[in-house]
N, CA, C and O atoms as CSV, one atom per row, in Angstrom:
chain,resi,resn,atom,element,x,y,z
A,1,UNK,N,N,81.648,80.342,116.855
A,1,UNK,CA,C,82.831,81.110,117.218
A,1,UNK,C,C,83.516,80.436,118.417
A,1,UNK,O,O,82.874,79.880,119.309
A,2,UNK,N,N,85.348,80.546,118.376
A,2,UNK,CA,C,85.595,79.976,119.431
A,2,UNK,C,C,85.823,80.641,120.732
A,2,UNK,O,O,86.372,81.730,120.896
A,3,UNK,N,N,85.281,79.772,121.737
A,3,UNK,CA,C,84.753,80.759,123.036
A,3,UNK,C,C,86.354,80.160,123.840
A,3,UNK,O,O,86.816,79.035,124.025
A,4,UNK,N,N,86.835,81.551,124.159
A,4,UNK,CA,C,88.198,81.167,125.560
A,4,UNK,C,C,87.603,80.379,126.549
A,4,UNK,O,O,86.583,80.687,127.166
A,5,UNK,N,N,88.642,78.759,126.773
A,5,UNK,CA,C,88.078,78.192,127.840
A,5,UNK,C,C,89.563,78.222,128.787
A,5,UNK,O,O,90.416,78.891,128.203
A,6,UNK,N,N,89.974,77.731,129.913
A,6,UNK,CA,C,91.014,77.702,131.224
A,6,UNK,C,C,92.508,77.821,130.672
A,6,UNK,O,O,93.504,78.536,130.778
A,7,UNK,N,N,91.829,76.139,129.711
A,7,UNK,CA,C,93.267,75.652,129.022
A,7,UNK,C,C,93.927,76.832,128.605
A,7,UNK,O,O,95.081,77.000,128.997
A,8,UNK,N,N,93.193,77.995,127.605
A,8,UNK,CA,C,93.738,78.961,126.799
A,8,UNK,C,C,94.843,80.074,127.757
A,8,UNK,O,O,95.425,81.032,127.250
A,9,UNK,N,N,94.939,79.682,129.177
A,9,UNK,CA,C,95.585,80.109,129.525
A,9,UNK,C,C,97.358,80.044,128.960
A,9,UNK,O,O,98.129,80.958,128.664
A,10,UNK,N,N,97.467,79.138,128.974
A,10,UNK,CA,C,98.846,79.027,128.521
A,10,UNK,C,C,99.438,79.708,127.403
A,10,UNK,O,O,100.625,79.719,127.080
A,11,UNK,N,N,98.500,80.251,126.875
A,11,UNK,CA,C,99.140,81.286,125.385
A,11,UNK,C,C,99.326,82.914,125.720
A,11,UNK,O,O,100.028,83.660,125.037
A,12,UNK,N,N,98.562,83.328,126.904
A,12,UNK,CA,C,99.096,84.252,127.911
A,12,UNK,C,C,100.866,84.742,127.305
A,12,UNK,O,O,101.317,85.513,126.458
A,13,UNK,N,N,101.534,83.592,128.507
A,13,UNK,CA,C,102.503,84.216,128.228
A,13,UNK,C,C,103.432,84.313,126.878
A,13,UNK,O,O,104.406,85.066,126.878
A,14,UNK,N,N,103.150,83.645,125.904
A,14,UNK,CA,C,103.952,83.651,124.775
A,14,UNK,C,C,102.960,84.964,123.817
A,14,UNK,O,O,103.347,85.155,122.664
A,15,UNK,N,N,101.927,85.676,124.241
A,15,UNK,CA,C,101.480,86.720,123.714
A,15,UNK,C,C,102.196,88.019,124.686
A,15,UNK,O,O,102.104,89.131,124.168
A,16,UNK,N,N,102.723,87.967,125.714
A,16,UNK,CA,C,103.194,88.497,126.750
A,16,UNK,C,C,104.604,89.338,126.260
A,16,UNK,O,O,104.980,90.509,126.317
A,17,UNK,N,N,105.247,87.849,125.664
A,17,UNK,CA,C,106.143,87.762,125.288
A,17,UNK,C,C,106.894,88.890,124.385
A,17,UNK,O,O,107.814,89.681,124.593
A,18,UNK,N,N,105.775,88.476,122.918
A,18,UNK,CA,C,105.665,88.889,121.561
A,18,UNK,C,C,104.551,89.176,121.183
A,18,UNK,O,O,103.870,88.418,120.493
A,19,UNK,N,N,104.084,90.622,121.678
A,19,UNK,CA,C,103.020,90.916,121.204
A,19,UNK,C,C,101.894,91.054,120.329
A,19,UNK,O,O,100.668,90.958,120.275
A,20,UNK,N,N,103.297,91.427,119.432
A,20,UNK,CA,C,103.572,91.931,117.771
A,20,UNK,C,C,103.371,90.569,116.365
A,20,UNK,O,O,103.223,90.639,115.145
A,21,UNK,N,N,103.465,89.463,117.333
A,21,UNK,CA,C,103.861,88.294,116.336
A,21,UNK,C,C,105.230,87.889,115.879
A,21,UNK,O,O,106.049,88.784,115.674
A,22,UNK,N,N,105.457,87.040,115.757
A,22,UNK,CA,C,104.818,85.945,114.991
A,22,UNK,C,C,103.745,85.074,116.593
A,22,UNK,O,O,104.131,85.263,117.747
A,23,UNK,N,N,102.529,84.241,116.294
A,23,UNK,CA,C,101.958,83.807,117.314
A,23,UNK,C,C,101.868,82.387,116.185
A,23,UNK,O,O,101.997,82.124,114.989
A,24,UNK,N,N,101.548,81.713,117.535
A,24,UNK,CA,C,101.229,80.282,117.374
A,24,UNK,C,C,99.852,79.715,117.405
A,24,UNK,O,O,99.092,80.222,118.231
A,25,UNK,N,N,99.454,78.884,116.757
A,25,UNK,CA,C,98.131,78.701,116.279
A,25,UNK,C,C,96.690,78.534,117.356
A,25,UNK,O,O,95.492,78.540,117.075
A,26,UNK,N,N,97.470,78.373,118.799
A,26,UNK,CA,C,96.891,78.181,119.483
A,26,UNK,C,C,96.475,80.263,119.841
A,26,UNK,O,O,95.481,80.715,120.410
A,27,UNK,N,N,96.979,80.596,119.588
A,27,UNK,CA,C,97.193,81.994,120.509
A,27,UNK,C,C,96.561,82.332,119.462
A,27,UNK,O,O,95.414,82.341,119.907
A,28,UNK,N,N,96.460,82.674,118.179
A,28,UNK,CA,C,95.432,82.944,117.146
A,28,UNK,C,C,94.408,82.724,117.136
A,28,UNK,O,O,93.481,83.326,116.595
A,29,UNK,N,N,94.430,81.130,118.198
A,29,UNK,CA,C,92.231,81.130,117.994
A,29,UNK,C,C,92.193,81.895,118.919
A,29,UNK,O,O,91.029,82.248,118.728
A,30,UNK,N,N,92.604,82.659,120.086
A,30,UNK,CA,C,92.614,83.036,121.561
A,30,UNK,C,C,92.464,84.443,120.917
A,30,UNK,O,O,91.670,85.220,121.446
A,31,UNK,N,N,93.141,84.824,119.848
A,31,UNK,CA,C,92.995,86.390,119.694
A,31,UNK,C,C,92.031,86.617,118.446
A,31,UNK,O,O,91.611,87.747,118.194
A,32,UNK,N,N,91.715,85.582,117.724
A,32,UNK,CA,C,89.965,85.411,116.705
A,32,UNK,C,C,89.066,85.763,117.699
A,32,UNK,O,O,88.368,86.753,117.478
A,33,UNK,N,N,88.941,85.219,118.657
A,33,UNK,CA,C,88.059,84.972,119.588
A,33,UNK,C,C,88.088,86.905,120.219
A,33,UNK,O,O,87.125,87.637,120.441
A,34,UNK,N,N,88.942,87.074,120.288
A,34,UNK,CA,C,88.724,88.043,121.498
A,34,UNK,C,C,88.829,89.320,119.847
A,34,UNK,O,O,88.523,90.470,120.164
A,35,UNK,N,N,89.110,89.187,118.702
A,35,UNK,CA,C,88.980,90.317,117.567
A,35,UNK,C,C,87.410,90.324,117.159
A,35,UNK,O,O,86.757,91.323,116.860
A,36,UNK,N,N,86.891,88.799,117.220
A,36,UNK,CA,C,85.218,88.782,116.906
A,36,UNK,C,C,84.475,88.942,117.537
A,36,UNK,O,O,83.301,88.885,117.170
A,37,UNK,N,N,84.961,89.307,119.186
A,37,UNK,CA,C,83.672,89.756,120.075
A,37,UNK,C,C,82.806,91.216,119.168
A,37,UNK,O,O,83.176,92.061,118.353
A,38,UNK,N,N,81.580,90.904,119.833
A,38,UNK,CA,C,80.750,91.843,119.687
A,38,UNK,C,C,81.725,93.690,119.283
A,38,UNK,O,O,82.865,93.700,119.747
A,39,UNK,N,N,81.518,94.349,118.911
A,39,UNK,CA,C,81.568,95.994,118.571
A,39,UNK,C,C,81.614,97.020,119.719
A,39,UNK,O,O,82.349,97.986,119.927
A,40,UNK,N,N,80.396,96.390,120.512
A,40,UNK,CA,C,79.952,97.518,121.253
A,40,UNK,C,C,80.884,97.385,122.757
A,40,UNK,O,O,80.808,96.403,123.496
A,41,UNK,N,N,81.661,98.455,122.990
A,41,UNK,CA,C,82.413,98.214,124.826
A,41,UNK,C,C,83.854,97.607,124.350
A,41,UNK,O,O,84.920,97.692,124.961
A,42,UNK,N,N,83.669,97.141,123.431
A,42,UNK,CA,C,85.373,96.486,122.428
A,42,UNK,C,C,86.670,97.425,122.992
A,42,UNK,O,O,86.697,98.597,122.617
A,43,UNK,N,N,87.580,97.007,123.750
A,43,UNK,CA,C,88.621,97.933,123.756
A,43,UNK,C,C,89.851,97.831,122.812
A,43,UNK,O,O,90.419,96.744,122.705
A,44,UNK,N,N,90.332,99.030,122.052
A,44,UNK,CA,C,90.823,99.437,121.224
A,44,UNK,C,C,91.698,100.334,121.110
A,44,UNK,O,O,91.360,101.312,121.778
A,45,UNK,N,N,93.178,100.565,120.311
A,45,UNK,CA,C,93.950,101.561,120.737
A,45,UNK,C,C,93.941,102.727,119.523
A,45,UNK,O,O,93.497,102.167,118.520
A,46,UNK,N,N,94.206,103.891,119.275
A,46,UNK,CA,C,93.198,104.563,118.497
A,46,UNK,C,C,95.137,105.345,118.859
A,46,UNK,O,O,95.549,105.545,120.002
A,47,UNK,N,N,95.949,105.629,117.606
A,47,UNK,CA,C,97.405,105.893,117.221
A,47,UNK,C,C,96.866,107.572,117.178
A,47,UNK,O,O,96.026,107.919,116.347
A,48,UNK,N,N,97.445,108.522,118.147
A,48,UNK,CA,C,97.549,110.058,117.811
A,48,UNK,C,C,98.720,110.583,117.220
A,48,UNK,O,O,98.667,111.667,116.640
A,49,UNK,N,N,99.887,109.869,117.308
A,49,UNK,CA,C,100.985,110.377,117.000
A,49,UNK,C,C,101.960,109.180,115.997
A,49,UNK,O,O,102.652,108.371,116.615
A,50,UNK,N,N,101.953,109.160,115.015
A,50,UNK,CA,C,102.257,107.158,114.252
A,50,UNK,C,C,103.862,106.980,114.613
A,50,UNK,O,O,104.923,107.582,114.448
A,51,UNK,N,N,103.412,105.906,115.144
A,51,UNK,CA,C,104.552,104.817,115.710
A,51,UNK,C,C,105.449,105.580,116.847
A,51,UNK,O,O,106.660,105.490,117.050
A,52,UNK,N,N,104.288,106.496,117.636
A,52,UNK,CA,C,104.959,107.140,118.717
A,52,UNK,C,C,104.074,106.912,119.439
A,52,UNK,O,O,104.585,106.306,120.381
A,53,UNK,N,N,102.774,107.041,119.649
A,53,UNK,CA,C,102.207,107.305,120.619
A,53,UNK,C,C,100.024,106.701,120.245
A,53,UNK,O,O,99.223,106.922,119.336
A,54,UNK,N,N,99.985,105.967,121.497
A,54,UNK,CA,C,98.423,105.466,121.166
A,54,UNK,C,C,97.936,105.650,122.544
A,54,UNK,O,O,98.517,105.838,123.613
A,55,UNK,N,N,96.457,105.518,122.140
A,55,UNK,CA,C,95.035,105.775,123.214
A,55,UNK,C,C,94.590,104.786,123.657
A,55,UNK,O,O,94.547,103.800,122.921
A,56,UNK,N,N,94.254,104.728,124.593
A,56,UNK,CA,C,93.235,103.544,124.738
A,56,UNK,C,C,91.743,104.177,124.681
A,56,UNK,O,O,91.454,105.322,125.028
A,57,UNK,N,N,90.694,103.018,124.077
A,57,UNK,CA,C,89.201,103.728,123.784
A,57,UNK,C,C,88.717,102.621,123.820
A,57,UNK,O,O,89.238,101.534,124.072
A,58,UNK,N,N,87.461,102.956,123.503
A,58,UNK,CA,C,86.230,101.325,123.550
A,58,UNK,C,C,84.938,102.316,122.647
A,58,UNK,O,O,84.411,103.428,122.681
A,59,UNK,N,N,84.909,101.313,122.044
A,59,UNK,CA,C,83.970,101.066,120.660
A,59,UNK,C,C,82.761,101.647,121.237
A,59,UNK,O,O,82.510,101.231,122.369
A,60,UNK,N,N,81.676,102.785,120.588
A,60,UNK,CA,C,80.305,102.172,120.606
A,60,UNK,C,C,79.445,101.345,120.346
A,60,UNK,O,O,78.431,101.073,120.989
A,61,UNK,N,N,79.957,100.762,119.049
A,61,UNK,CA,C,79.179,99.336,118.997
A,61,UNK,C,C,77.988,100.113,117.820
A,61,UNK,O,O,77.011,99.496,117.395
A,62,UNK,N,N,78.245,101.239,117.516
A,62,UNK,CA,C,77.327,102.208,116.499
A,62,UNK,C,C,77.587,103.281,115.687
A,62,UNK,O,O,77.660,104.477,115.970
A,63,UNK,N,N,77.732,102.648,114.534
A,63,UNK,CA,C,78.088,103.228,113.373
A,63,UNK,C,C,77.793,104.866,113.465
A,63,UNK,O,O,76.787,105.431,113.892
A,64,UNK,N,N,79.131,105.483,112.865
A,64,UNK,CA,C,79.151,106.734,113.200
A,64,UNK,C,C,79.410,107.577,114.607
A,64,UNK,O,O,79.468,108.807,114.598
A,65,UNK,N,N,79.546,106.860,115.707
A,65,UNK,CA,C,79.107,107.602,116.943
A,65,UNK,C,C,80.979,106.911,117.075
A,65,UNK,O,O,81.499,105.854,116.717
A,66,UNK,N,N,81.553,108.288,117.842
A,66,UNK,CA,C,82.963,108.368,117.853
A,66,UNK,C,C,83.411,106.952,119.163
A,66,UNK,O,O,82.733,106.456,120.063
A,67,UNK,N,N,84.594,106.734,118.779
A,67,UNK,CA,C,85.608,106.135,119.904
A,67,UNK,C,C,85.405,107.175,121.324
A,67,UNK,O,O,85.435,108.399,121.451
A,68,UNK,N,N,85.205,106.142,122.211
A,68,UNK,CA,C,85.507,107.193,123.654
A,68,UNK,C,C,86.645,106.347,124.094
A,68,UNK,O,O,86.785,105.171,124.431
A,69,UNK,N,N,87.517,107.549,123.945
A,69,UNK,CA,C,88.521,107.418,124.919
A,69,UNK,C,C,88.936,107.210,126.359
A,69,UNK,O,O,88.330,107.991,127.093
A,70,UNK,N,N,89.633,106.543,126.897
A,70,UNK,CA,C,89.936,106.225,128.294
A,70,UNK,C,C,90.846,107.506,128.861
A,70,UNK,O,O,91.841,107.817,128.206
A,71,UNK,N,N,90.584,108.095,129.818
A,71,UNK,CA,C,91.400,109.044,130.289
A,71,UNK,C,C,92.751,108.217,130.952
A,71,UNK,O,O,92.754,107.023,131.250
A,72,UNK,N,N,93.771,109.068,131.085
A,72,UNK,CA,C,95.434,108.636,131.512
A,72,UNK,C,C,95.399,107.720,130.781
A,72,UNK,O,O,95.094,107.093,131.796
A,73,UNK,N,N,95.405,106.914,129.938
A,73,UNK,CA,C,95.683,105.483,129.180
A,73,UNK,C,C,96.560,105.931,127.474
A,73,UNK,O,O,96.470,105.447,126.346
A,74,UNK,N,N,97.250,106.904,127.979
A,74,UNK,CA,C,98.421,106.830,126.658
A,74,UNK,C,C,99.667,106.174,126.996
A,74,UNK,O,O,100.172,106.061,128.113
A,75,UNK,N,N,100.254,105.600,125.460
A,75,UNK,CA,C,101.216,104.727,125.507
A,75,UNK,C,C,102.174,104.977,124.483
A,75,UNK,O,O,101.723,105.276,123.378
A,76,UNK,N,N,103.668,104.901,124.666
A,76,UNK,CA,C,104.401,105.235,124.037
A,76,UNK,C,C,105.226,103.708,123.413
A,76,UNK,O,O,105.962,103.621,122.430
A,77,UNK,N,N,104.932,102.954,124.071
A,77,UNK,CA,C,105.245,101.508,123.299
A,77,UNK,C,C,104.544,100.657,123.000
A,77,UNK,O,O,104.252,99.905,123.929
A,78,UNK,N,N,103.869,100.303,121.486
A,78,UNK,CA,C,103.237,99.603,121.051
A,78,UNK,C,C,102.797,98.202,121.791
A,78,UNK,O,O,101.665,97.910,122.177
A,79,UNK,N,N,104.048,97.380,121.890
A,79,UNK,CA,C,103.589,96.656,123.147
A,79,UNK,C,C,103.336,96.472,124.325
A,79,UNK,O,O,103.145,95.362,124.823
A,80,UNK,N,N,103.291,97.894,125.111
A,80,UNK,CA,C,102.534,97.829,126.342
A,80,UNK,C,C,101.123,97.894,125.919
A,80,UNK,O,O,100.320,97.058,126.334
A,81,UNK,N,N,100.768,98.863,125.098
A,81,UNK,CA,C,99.617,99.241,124.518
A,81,UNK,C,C,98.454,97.979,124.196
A,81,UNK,O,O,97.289,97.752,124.522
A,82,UNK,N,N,99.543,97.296,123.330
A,82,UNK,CA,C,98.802,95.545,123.173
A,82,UNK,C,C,98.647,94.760,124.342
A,82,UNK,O,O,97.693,94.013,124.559
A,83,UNK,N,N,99.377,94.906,124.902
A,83,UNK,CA,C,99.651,94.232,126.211
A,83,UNK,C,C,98.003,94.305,127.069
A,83,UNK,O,O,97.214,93.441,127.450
A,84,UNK,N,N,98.022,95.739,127.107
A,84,UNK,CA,C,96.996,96.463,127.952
A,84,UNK,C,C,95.651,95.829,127.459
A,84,UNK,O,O,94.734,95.263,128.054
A,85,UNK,N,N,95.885,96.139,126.139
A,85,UNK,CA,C,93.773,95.764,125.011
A,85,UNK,C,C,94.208,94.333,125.220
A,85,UNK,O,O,93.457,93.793,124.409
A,86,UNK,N,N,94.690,93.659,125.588
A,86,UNK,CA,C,94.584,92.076,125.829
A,86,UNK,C,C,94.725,91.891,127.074
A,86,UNK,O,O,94.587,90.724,126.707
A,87,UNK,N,N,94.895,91.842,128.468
A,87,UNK,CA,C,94.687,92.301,129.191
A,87,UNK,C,C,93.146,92.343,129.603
A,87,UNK,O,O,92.546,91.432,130.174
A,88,UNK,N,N,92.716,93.343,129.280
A,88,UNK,CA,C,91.108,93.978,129.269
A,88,UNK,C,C,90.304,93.254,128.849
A,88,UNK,O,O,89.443,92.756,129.574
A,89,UNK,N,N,90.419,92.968,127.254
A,89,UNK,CA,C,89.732,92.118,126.671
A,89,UNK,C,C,90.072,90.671,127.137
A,89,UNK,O,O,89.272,89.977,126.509
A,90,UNK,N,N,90.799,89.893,127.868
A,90,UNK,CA,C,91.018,89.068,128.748
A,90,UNK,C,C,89.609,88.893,129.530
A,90,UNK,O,O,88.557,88.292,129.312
A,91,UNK,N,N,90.243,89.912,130.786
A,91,UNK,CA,C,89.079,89.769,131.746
A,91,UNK,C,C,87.808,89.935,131.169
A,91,UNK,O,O,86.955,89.500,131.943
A,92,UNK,N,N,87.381,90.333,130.248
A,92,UNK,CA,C,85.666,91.016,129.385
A,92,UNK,C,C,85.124,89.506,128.741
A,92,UNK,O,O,83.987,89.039,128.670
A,93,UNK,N,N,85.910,89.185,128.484
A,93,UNK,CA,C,85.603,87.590,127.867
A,93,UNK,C,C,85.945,86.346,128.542
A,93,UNK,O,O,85.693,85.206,128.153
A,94,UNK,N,N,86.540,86.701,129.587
A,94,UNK,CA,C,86.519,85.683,130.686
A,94,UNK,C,C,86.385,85.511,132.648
A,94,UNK,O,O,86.420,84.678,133.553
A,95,UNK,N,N,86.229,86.885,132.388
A,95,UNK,CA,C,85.700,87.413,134.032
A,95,UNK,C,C,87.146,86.898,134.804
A,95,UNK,O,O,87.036,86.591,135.991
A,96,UNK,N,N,88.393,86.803,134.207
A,96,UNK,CA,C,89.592,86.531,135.184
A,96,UNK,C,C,90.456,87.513,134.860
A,96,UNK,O,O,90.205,88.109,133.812
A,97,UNK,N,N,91.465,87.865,135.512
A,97,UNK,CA,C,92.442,89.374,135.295
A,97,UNK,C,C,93.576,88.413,135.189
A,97,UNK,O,O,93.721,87.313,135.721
A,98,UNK,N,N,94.530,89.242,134.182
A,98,UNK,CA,C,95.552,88.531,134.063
A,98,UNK,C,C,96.980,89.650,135.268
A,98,UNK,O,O,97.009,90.860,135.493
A,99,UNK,N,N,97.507,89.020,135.536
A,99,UNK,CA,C,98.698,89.785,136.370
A,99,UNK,C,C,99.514,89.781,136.224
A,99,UNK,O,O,100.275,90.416,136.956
């Protein structure tokens, strides 16, 4: 699997950009990478209201056992929302915060 190394910084901002896609091949291994991490602690946005409104949550990592939700972490625009689970999953897979 491909592991985020420094370089992968640079696809940052063109995911920044365009959340939604279209992405470039480089920014696809960057988001393989961060869709095939492990299950368990995975952050994830979980839609209460469609194409109005999403959650932020993180995986148990165990079949059957519900999404826990993040308290205050609702979003009314899809791409802040993405913004945010990449972001997170950023720092979780590379111990650096993006700003």
């Amino acid at each position: 699997m491909y592991k985020i190394t420094p370089e992968d910084r640079q696809w940052v901002d063109e995911f920044r950009r365009q959340p939604l896609g279209p992405h470039s091949p480089g920014l696809l291994r960057v988001l393989n990478a961060m869709r095939g991490a492990p299950q368990r602690g995975k952050y994830v946005l979980i839609c209460t209201r469609p194409h109005r409104e999403w959650v932020l949550g993180r995986l148990s990592g165990e079949r059957g056992t519900p999404v826990e939700t993040i308290p205050g972490q609702v979003f009314t625009s899809l791409s802040e929302a993405e913004w945010t689970v990449f972001r997170l999953r950023w720092k979780e897979l590379t111990g650096s915060d993006l700003n």
